[in-house]
N, C-alpha and C positions, 0 to 999 in steps of 0.2 A: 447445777449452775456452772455458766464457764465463764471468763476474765471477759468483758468488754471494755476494749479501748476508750481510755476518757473522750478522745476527740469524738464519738460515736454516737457519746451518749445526747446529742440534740435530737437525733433521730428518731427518741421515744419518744422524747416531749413538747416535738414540736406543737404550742400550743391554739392554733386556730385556722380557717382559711389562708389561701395566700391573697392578699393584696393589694394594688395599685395604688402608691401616696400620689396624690397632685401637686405640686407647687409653682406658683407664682411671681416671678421676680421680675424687675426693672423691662416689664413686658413680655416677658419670653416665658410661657408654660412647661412644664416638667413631667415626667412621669419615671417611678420608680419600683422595683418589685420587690414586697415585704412578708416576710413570713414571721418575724419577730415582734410579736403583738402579742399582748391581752388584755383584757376587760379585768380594770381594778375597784369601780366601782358602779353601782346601776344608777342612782339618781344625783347629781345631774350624770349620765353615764359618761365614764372616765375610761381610756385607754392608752396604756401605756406600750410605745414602741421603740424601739432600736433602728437609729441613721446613723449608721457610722462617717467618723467624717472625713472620710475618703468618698463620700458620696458625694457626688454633684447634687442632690437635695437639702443635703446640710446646708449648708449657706441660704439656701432661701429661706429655708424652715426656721433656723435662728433668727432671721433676720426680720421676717414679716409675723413670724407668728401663730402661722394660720396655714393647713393643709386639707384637702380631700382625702380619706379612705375609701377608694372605689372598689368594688369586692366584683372579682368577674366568678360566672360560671365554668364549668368544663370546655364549652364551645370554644373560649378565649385562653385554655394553656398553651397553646404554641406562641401566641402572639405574648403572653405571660414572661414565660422564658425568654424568649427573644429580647425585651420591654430588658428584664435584670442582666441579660448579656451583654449590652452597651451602654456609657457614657451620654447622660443630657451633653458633656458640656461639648460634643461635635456631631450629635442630632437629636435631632426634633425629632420624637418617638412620636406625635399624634400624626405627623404627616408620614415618618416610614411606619407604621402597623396599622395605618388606615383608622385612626380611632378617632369620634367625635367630641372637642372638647365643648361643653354647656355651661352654661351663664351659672354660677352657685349662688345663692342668694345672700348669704351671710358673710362669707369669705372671698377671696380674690382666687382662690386656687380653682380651676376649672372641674365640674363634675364630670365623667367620661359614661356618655349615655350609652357607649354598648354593655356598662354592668349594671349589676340586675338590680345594685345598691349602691347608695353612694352617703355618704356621712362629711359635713362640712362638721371642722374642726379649728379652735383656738388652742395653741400653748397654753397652758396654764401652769405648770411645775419642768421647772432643769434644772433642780439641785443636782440632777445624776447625768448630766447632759457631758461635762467633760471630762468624766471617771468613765462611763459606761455608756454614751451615746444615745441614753434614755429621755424621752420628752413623753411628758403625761401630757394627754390629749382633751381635752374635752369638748364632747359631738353636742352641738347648737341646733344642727338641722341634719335630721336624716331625710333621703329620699330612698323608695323603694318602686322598683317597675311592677305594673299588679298583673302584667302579662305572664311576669318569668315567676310566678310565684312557687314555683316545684323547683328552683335553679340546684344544680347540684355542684357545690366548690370542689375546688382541686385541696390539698393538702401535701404540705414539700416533706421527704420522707430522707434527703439526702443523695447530692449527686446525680441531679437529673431523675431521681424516684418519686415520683405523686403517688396518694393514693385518693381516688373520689370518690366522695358522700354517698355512703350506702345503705342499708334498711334504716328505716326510722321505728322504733318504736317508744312507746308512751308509756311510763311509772307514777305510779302517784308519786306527789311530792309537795309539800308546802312552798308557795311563792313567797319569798323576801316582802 
Protein backbone atom coordinates (compact mmCIF):
# COMPACT_ATOMS: atom_id res chain seq x y z
CA UNK A 1 0.00 0.00 0.00
CA UNK A 2 1.04 3.51 -0.66
CA UNK A 3 -0.13 7.18 1.00
CA UNK A 4 -3.19 8.50 -1.08
CA UNK A 5 -3.82 12.05 -0.77
CA UNK A 6 -6.97 12.92 1.20
CA UNK A 7 -8.22 15.30 -1.44
CA UNK A 8 -8.24 11.98 -3.92
CA UNK A 9 -9.97 10.00 -2.11
CA UNK A 10 -13.70 11.06 -3.86
CA UNK A 11 -12.29 9.41 -6.71
CA UNK A 12 -12.88 5.73 -5.22
CA UNK A 13 -16.22 6.50 -4.05
CA UNK A 14 -17.73 8.22 -6.37
CA UNK A 15 -21.08 6.89 -5.84
CA UNK A 16 -23.45 6.66 -9.00
CA UNK A 17 -24.09 7.97 -12.50
CA UNK A 18 -23.53 11.53 -13.30
CA UNK A 19 -26.60 13.66 -13.61
CA UNK A 20 -28.54 16.63 -14.84
CA UNK A 21 -30.72 18.44 -11.72
CA UNK A 22 -33.53 20.64 -13.47
CA UNK A 23 -34.88 23.60 -11.90
CA UNK A 24 -37.35 25.97 -12.05
CA UNK A 25 -37.61 29.43 -10.90
CA UNK A 26 -39.60 32.80 -11.39
CA UNK A 27 -39.78 31.28 -15.18
CA UNK A 28 -36.43 30.72 -16.16
CA UNK A 29 -35.25 26.72 -16.34
CA UNK A 30 -32.06 25.42 -15.07
CA UNK A 31 -29.78 22.74 -15.72
CA UNK A 32 -26.80 21.52 -13.49
CA UNK A 33 -24.18 18.74 -13.46
CA UNK A 34 -24.24 16.24 -10.41
CA UNK A 35 -22.24 13.49 -9.37
CA UNK A 36 -22.83 13.71 -5.68
CA UNK A 37 -25.97 11.53 -5.13
CA UNK A 38 -27.24 8.52 -3.52
CA UNK A 39 -30.12 6.40 -2.94
CA UNK A 40 -30.92 6.32 0.93
CA UNK A 41 -33.90 4.69 0.65
CA UNK A 42 -36.24 2.33 -1.84
CA UNK A 43 -39.84 2.92 -0.75
CA UNK A 44 -40.96 5.87 -1.19
CA UNK A 45 -37.38 6.07 -3.02
CA UNK A 46 -35.33 8.81 -1.36
CA UNK A 47 -32.08 10.36 -2.79
CA UNK A 48 -29.99 12.37 -1.31
CA UNK A 49 -27.71 15.07 -3.06
CA UNK A 50 -25.21 17.75 -2.79
CA UNK A 51 -25.89 21.76 -4.39
CA UNK A 52 -23.47 23.63 -2.98
CA UNK A 53 -24.46 27.07 -2.70
CA UNK A 54 -22.26 28.58 -4.94
CA UNK A 55 -24.42 26.99 -7.34
CA UNK A 56 -26.81 28.85 -9.34
CA UNK A 57 -29.35 25.81 -8.66
CA UNK A 58 -29.39 26.59 -4.98
CA UNK A 59 -31.60 29.19 -4.80
CA UNK A 60 -34.26 27.64 -6.90
CA UNK A 61 -34.01 24.25 -5.35
CA UNK A 62 -34.46 25.92 -1.65
CA UNK A 63 -36.88 27.94 -2.85
CA UNK A 64 -39.47 25.80 -4.82
CA UNK A 65 -38.84 22.63 -3.60
CA UNK A 66 -39.03 20.60 -6.32
CA UNK A 67 -36.17 19.29 -9.01
CA UNK A 68 -35.66 16.82 -12.02
CA UNK A 69 -32.84 14.21 -11.95
CA UNK A 70 -32.33 13.51 -15.55
CA UNK A 71 -29.69 10.71 -16.09
CA UNK A 72 -28.04 11.03 -19.69
CA UNK A 73 -26.26 8.27 -21.42
CA UNK A 74 -22.71 8.11 -22.83
CA UNK A 75 -23.92 9.89 -26.11
CA UNK A 76 -24.49 13.11 -23.98
CA UNK A 77 -20.82 13.40 -21.93
CA UNK A 78 -19.58 16.30 -23.71
CA UNK A 79 -22.63 18.05 -23.64
CA UNK A 80 -22.57 16.77 -19.65
CA UNK A 81 -19.39 18.52 -19.03
CA UNK A 82 -19.90 21.55 -20.82
CA UNK A 83 -23.65 21.73 -18.93
CA UNK A 84 -21.11 21.76 -15.22
CA UNK A 85 -18.61 24.13 -16.87
CA UNK A 86 -20.73 27.16 -16.87
CA UNK A 87 -22.96 29.32 -14.72
CA UNK A 88 -27.31 29.23 -15.27
CA UNK A 89 -27.04 32.62 -13.85
CA UNK A 90 -25.54 34.08 -17.64
CA UNK A 91 -26.98 30.99 -19.78
CA UNK A 92 -29.49 29.20 -20.77
CA UNK A 93 -27.99 25.67 -20.92
CA UNK A 94 -31.20 24.17 -22.84
CA UNK A 95 -30.82 26.57 -25.63
CA UNK A 96 -26.53 26.54 -25.85
CA UNK A 97 -26.40 22.29 -25.71
CA UNK A 98 -29.37 22.13 -27.77
CA UNK A 99 -31.30 20.10 -25.10
CA UNK A 100 -35.15 19.51 -24.99
CA UNK A 101 -36.89 20.85 -21.90
CA UNK A 102 -40.53 18.55 -21.33
CA UNK A 103 -43.69 19.25 -19.49
CA UNK A 104 -43.01 17.11 -15.97
CA UNK A 105 -46.06 16.14 -14.58
CA UNK A 106 -45.67 16.37 -10.83
CA UNK A 107 -43.15 19.18 -10.58
CA UNK A 108 -42.35 22.67 -12.28
CA UNK A 109 -38.75 21.61 -13.12
CA UNK A 110 -38.54 20.64 -16.79
CA UNK A 111 -37.86 16.87 -17.75
CA UNK A 112 -34.77 16.88 -20.45
CA UNK A 113 -36.07 14.22 -23.09
CA UNK A 114 -32.71 13.54 -24.62
CA UNK A 115 -32.07 11.21 -21.25
CA UNK A 116 -32.89 8.04 -21.17
CA UNK A 117 -34.51 8.79 -17.47
CA UNK A 118 -35.89 11.26 -15.76
CA UNK A 119 -37.15 11.36 -11.99
CA UNK A 120 -39.51 14.34 -10.83
CA UNK A 121 -38.59 15.11 -7.27
CA UNK A 122 -39.83 17.10 -4.00
CA UNK A 123 -37.53 18.27 -1.11
CA UNK A 124 -38.45 16.43 1.62
CA UNK A 125 -35.40 16.85 4.42
CA UNK A 126 -32.48 19.98 4.84
CA UNK A 127 -31.58 19.43 8.10
CA UNK A 128 -28.08 19.10 6.34
CA UNK A 129 -28.69 21.76 3.67
CA UNK A 130 -26.66 24.55 5.52
CA UNK A 131 -23.66 22.28 7.18
CA UNK A 132 -23.29 20.16 3.99
CA UNK A 133 -25.40 21.34 0.95
CA UNK A 134 -27.36 18.15 1.31
CA UNK A 135 -31.32 17.87 0.31
CA UNK A 136 -33.00 14.55 0.61
CA UNK A 137 -34.94 14.04 -2.47
CA UNK A 138 -37.96 12.22 -2.93
CA UNK A 139 -38.81 10.78 -6.63
CA UNK A 140 -42.94 11.07 -7.10
CA UNK A 141 -42.69 10.35 -10.81
CA UNK A 142 -40.10 8.51 -12.69
CA UNK A 143 -39.94 8.38 -16.36
CA UNK A 144 -37.98 6.02 -18.50
CA UNK A 145 -37.39 5.99 -22.59
CA UNK A 146 -38.27 2.09 -23.45
CA UNK A 147 -36.05 2.95 -26.76
CA UNK A 148 -32.74 3.59 -24.82
CA UNK A 149 -33.23 0.56 -22.63
CA UNK A 150 -29.40 -0.76 -22.92
CA UNK A 151 -28.21 3.19 -22.10
CA UNK A 152 -24.97 2.98 -20.71
CA UNK A 153 -24.02 6.10 -17.91
CA UNK A 154 -20.83 8.01 -17.76
CA UNK A 155 -19.27 7.88 -14.20
CA UNK A 156 -17.06 11.10 -12.93
CA UNK A 157 -13.53 9.44 -11.79
CA UNK A 158 -11.85 12.99 -11.09
CA UNK A 159 -10.68 15.80 -13.30
CA UNK A 160 -12.17 15.46 -16.52
CA UNK A 161 -11.82 11.14 -15.98
CA UNK A 162 -15.35 9.10 -16.72
CA UNK A 163 -15.41 5.89 -16.71
CA UNK A 164 -18.56 4.08 -18.70
CA UNK A 165 -20.88 1.14 -17.66
CA UNK A 166 -19.30 -1.88 -18.51
CA UNK A 167 -20.14 -5.78 -18.39
CA UNK A 168 -23.10 -6.44 -16.56
CA UNK A 169 -23.34 -9.52 -14.75
CA UNK A 170 -26.17 -11.25 -12.49
CA UNK A 171 -25.59 -12.82 -8.68
CA UNK A 172 -28.11 -14.14 -6.73
CA UNK A 173 -29.28 -11.98 -4.10
CA UNK A 174 -32.42 -11.34 -1.95
CA UNK A 175 -34.68 -8.25 -3.03
CA UNK A 176 -35.34 -5.94 0.09
Amino acid sequence: MKDLPLPEVYKLLEPGPVVLLTTARRGRHNIMTMSWHMMVDFTPPLIACVVSNGDYSFAALRATKECVIAIPDVSLAEKVVKIGNCSGSDTDKFAEFALTPTRAEKVSAPLIEECFANLECRVTDTRFVNKYGIFILEVVKAWKNPAKFDAKTIHHRGFGTFAVDGEIIHLSSEKP
